[in-house]
N, C-alpha and C positions, 0 to 999 in steps of 0.2 A: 544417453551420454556416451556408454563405448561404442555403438554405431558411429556418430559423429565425432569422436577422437580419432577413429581409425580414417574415416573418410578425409578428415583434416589432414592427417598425418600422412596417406599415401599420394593426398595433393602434393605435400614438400616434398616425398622423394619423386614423382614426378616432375616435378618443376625443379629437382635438381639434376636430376637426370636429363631434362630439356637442356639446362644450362649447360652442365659437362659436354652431351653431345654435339649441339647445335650452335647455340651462340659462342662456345669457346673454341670451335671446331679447329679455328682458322691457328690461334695460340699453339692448341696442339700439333697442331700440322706440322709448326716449326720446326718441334722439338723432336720431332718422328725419327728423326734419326739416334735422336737419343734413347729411344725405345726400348724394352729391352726386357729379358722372359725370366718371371717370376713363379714357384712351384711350391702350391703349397698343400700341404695336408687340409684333408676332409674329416672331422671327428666322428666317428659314427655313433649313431646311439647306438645307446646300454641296455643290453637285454633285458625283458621284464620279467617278474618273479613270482609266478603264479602258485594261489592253491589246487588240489586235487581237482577241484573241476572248472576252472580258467576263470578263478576271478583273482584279481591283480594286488597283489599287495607292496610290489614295488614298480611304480613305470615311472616316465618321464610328460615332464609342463615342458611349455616352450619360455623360453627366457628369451628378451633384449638386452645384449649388453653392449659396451661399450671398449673399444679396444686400442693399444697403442704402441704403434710400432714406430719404433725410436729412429731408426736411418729416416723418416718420412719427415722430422723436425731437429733444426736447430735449434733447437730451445726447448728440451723436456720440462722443466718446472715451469716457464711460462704458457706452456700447452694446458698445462695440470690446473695452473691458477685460473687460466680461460675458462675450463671444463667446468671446475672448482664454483665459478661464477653464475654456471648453467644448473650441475647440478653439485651440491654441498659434497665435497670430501673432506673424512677428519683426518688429523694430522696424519692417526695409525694408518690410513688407507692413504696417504702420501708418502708418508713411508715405506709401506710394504710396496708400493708400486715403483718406485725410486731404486728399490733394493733388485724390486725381479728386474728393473732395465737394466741393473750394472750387470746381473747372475746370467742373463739371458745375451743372446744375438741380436743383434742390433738387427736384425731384419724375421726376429721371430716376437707375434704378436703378444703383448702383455695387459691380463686384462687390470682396465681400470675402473668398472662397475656393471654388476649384471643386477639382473630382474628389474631392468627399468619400464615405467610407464608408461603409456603413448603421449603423457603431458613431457616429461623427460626425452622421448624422443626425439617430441618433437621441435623441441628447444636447441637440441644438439645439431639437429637437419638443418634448422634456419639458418645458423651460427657456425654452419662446414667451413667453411673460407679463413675462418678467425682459427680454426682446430686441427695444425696439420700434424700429422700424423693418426687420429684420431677415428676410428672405423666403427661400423656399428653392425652387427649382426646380426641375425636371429637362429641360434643356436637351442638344445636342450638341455635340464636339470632334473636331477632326481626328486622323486613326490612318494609319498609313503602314505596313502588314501587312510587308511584307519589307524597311525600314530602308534600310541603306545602299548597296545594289546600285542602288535608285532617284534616292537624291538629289539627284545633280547635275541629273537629268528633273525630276521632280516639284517640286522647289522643297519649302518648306516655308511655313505662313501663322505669324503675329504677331499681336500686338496693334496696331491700327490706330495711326500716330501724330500728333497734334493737328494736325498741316498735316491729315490727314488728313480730319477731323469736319465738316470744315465743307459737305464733297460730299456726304455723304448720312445722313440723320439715324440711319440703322440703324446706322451706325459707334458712336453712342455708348452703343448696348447690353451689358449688362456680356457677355463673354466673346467678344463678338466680334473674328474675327480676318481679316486680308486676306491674298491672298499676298504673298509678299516676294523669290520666287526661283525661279524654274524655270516650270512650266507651271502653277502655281497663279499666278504673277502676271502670266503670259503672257496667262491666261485670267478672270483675278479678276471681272471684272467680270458672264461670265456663270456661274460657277461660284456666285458670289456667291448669285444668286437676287434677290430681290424680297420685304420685309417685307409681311406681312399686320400685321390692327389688332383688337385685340379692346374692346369697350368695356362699362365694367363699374360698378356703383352701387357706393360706398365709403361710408364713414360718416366721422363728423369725424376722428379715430385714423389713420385710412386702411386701416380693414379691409375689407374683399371681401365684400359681402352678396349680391350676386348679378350674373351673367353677362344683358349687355343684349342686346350683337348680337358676332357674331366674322364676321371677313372673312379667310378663309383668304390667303397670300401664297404666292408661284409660290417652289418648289425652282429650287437653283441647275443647270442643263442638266449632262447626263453629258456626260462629254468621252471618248469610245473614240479612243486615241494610235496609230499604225502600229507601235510596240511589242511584239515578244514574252516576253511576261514569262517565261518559259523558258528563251528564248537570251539574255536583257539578265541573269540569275542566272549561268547559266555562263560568259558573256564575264566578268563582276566577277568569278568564283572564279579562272577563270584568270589573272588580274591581282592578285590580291588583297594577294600581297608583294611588287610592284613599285612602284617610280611611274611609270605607265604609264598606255596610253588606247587604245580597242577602238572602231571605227566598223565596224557593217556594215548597208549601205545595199543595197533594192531596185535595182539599178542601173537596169532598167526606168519608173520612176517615183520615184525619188528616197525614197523612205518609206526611213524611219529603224528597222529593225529593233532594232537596239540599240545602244547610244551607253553604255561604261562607263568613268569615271575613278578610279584610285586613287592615292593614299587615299583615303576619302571620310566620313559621318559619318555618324551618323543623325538622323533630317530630324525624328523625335518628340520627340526632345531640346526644340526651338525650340516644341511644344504647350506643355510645361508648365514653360518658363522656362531659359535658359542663364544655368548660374552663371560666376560671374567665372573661377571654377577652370578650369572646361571652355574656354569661351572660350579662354583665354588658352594653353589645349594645343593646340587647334587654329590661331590664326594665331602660334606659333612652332614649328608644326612645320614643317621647310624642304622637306618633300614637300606641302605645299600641300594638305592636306584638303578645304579649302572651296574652291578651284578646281577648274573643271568643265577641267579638259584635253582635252576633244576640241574644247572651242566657242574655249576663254580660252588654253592652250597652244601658243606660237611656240616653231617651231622650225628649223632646216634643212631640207628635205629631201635634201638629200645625192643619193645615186645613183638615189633616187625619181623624180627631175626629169627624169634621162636622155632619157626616151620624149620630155617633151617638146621639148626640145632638139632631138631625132631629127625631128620632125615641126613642126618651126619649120627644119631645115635643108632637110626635102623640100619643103616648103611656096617657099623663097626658090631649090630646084635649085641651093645650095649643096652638093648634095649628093644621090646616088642612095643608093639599096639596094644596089646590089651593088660598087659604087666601095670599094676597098680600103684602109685607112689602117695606116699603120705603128705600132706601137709597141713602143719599146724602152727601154723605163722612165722617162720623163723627154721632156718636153717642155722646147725651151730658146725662151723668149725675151727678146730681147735680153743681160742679165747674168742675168737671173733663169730660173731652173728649177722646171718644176712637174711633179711627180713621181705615176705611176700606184701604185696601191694592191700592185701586185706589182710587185715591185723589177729582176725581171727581165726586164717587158715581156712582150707576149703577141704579138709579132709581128706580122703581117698579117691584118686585121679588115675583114671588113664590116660591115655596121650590123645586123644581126642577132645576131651574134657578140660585135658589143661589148655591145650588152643585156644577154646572154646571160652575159656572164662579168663585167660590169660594166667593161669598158676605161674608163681614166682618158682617157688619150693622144687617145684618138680621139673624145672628145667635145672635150678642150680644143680642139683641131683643126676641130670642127664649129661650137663656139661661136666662135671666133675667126673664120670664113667669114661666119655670118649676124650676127654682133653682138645688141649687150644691148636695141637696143629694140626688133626681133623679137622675141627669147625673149622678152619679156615681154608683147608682145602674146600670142605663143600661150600663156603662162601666163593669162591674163585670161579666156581664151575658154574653158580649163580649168579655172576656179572657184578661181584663187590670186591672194592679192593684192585680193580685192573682196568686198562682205559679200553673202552669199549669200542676205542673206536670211530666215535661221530662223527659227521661231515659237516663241525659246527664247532668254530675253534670258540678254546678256552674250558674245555670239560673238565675234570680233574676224576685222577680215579680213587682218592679216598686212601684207608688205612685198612688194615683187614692184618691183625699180629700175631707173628707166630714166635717162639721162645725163643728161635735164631734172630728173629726183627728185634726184639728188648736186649740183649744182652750186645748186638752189636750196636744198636742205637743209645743204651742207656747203662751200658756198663756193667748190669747185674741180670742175676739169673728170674725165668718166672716164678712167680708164685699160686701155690694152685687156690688162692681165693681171688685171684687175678681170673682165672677160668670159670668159676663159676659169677662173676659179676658178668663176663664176656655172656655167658648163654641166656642172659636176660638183655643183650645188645649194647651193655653200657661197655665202658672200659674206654678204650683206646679206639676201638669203632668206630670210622668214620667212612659214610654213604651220601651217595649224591637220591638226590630225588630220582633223577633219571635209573641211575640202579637200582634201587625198590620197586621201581617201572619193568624193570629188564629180568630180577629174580620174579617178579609177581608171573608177568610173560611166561617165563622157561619152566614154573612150577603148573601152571595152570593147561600150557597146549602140548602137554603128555612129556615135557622132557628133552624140546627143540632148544638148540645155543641161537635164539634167533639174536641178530643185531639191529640196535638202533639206529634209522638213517630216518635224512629228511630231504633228501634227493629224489626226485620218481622220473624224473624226463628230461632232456634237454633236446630243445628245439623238436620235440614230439615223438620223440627215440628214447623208449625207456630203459636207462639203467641200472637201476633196480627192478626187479618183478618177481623175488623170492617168494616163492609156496614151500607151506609149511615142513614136507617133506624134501626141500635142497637144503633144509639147514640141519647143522650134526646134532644128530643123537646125543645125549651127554648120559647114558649107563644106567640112569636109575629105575630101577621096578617100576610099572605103570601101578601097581600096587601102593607102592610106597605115595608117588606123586597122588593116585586118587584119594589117599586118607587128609592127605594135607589140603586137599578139595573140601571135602566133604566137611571137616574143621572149620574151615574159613567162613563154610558156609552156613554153618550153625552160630560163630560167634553172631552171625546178621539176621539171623533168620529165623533163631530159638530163643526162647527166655533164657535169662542167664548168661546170654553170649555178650561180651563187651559192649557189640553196634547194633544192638535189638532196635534200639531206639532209630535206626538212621536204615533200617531196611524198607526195599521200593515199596510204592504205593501200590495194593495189591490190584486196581485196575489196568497196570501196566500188564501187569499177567508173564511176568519175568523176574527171578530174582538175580540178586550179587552175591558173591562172599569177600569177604576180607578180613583185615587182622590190625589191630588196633594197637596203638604205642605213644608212650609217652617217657620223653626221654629229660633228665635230670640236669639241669644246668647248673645246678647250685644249691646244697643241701641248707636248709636251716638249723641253723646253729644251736646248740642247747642255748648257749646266752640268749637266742634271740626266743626262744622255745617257753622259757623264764618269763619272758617280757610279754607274753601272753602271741606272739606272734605265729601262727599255725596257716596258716592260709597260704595259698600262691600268689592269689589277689591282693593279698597284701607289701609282696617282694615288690621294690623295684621293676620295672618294664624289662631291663636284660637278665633278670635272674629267675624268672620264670623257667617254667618247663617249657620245651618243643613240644605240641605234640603232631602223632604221624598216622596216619592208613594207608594200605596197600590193600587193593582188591579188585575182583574181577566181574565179566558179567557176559552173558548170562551163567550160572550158576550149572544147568543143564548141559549146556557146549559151549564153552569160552572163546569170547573174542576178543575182547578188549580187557587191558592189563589197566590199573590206575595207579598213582600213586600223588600222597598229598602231604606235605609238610606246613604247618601252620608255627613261623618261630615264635617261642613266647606265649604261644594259645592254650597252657595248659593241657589239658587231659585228650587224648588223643579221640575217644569216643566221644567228646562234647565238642572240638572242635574242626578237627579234621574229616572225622566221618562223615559229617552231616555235609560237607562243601564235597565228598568224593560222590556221596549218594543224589545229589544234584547236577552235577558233572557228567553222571553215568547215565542219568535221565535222560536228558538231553543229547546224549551219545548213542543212545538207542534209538531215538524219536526220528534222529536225524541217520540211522545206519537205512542205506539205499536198500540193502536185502532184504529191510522189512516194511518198504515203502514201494510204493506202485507211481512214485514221482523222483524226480531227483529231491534233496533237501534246499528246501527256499535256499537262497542265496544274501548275504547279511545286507543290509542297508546300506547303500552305495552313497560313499560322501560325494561333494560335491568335487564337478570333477572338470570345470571349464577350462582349466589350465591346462590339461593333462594332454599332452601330445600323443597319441595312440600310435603306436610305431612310428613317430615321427621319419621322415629321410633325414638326412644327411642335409645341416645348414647350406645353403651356396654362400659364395665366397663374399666378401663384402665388394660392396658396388661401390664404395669410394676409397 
């Protein structure tokens, strides 16, 4: 059937083209002198946005659309009703086409329907004579092969909006679109490309008698992302029924292997129009669709924080490694009591041990020695609390308090049981996914300030190619940093340790470490406590716990940093761990250094649309 729609369909522009040329020759001949040269832009396509090793996760389909240039007819609405006849427009698409005729130049084309069919075409071909003004191209549009696993990366492009038109004249080409979100708008401008100009003899009518001169226009630059679009699939599945968020970062050099939020959306919806219906599903749904959770998601980190508490104590000899702290369930100070996550105390701890099992007692204890505006220094030096930086708008960099931040934000002075809630991660705290990603990093590859990007090339010229020694030192004893290793690595690796339960499968013949957290949304209430209600299962869906893991792998030489936010999932080792220890799986299986192949490459949708560096439309032939 598309074989013989096509063959149908290039019959009528043949045979209109025999028309224009040959039987109406004599007509135009007359007019020749009214002849007269017309100059128009060529759009070029938009660069495509590859993973690490060139598979596409943004290109372009070819589109038919249909176009109308207003000096070509007397009669705008009765062109519209004609078309209208051929194929259906709703009133808002007569509208919005009415508005761009008044907004625009009467001799710059306004489109009035794309992604038509060859049944569509071919109905407009027949019915040229009846449609003046009315042009039909074949132009391209953006396609986003694998949907929602990308989204919150890639962004999605729009239609340019009026503030917009005035920067550059190719915006007011009908179908053009810019980014609006992700690394299409990160990058828009060379994605974009560069209009070329074709110029062309017209007759009084403004029909197309012949092609004078064409000046090709530069394609918008490939963007290759440090992206593996294999592990960024699997991290989204493993997420997929959460509200949740998946970072796993080169810890070496900071490259962004996969970054996945859910829920999320799909990013071709915003090609070919969001209706009011969908819209309005996506911002009332209270899992947040269109927030990217690893850049935009604050949160506690909760017992994540530990290490660095631990190494803000060693740092001020507030406190040694082997120095034993008590606990037995309940820290008191003054009237107030602050209570360890096991109720009956875990006794006598060193700083390895508390890691390891997550002691409450014995961080409030460490954080109470060095105070809140140490820990917060060494949060800073640790990528929390400051913007990192990305090449991926909308990140946020969080909350990180120091006694100067309360007393100018809130009027009053700190208080030191403000400090010890801060060194179990709660308090005013607030971390992106991606920065638990960036401390796990800078703790684990000796003590590098590496940064986050998700840039690796353009157009095959890499600009990024950071090894691990260009990025700065940040001070701390390899000493120091190796205990906080070796911790991590027992919480997953030993009985006792929080993630025992979520450490590799021992035929991998590699381990992780990491560090387990769960963070408090909302305390139950004695009234509620009365009522027999003790559970988290039992709270409402938003007043659960977060829970969180950060960790790394292999355990022996660290490459890969992770981090994993599960909102509402309860307990950090039942739910988070177990989705980072799956993640890492399959981040090893698929790391190329321990493979004598490249990593399969993921299941290629279907892609007949897909114009592969399409050129540059020619100009319409009527």
């Amino acid at each position: 059937m598309l074989g013989a729609g096509k063959t149908v369909l290039l019959g009528l522009l043949t045979g209109r083209l025999w028309q224009l040329q040959v039987e109406e020759s004599e007509r135009y001949a007359v007019l020749a002198e009214e002849n007269r040269i017309s100059v128009r832009l060529l759009p070029p396509p938009r660069g495509r946005i590859l993973d690490r090793f060139g598979v596409p996760i943004a290109e372009n389909r070819m589109n038919w659309r249909a176009m109308l240039v207003a000096e070509r007819t007397d009669d705008v609405a009765a062109t519209l009703a004609t078309f209208s006849n051929l194929v259906p427009l709703s009133d808002h698409e007569r509208a919005r086409i009415e508005r761009d005729v008044r907004r625009r130049r009467r001799f710059v084309p306004v489109l009035v329907r794309e992604f038509l069919d060859w049944e569509d075409m071919a109905r407009i071909e027949v019915n040229a004579p009846d449609l003046p003004g009315i042009l039909t191209d074949l132009g391209t549009s953006r396609t986003y092969p694998f949907g929602e696993p990308f989204a919150h990366l890639v962004g999605y492009v729009a239609p340019p909006a009026e503030a917009d038109l005035d920067g550059d004249p190719m915006l007011q080409l009908p179908g053009i679109r810019i980014g609006r979100a992700g690394l299409e708008r990160q990058h828009d401008r060379v994605l974009r490309g560069r209009a070329g100009k074709v110029q062309l003899e017209v007759n009084a009518v403004g029909r197309v008698i012949r092609e004078l001169d064409r000046q090709e226009g530069t394609p918008g630059k490939t963007l290759t992302t440090t992206l593996d679009a294999g592990l960024q699939l699997a991290a989204a599945k493993r997420i997929e029924n959460d509200s949740a968020a998946v970072v796993v970062l080169d810890a070496r050099n900071g490259e962004v292997l996969a970054m996945a939020s859910s829920p999320s959306f799909d990013p071709n919806i915003f090609t070919e129009g969001v209706s009011a219906a969908q819209w309005r599903a996506w911002t009332t749904n209270r899992r947040n669709p269109l927030v990217n959770k690893a850049i935009a998601g604050l949160y506690a980190p909760g017992s994540t924080f530990k290490m660095v508490v631990a190494l803000a104590g060693l740092e001020a000899r507030a406190v040694t490694p082997g120095e034993r702290i008590a606990c037995w369930g309940v820290t008191e100070l003054g009237d107030a009591k602050f209570h360890c996550w096991k109720r009956g105390g875990h006794g006598w701890l060193d700083m390895r041990e508390a890691i390891k099992q997550s002691c409450d007692c014995y961080f409030y204890e460490v954080a109470r020695r060095v105070g809140i505006d140490r820990i917060a220094a060494m949060s800073r030096r640790f990528g929390l609390g400051v913007d990192l930086e990305l090449d991926l708008p909308g990140a946020r960099a969080g909350l990180v308090p120091t006694r100067e931040w309360k007393r100018a934000t809130q009027g009053v002075p700190w208080q030191q049981g403000e400090t010890l809630v801060h060194g179990i991660g709660q308090g005013f705290l607030q971390v992106t996914p991606l920065q638990l990603a960036v401390m796990t990093a800078r703790m684990v590859n000796g003590g590098r300030a590496i940064q986050p990007h998700l840039t690796r090339a353009l157009d095959g010229e890499l600009v990024r190619g950071h090894r691990l020694e260009d990025w700065p030192a940040m001070g701390i004893p390899e000493g120091h940093l190796q205990l906080m290793r070796d911790a991590m690595a027992g919480v997953v690796n030993e009985r006792g340790g929080t993630a025992w339960a979520s450490r590799l499968p021992a035929e991998l013949g590699l381990q992780m470490g990491g560090k387990t957290g769960t963070t408090q949304v909302r305390r139950i209430t004695l009234a509620e406590r009365e009522r027999g209600l003790r559970r988290q299962e039992d709270l409402p869906y938003e007043w659960r716990h977060h829970a969180l893991f950060v960790g790394f792998a292999p355990v022996d030489q660290p490459v890969y940093a992770i981090s994993v936010v599960v909102e509402h999932g309860g307990g950090g080792s039942t739910a988070a761990a177990p989705i980072a220890r799956d993640v890492l799986i399959e981040t090893l299986l698929r790391d190329p250094a321990r493979r004598t192949t490249p990593p399969p490459a993921p299941p290629r949708p279907d892609t007949q649309r897909v114009a592969e560096a399409a050129p540059a439309p020619s100009p319409p032939r009527r």
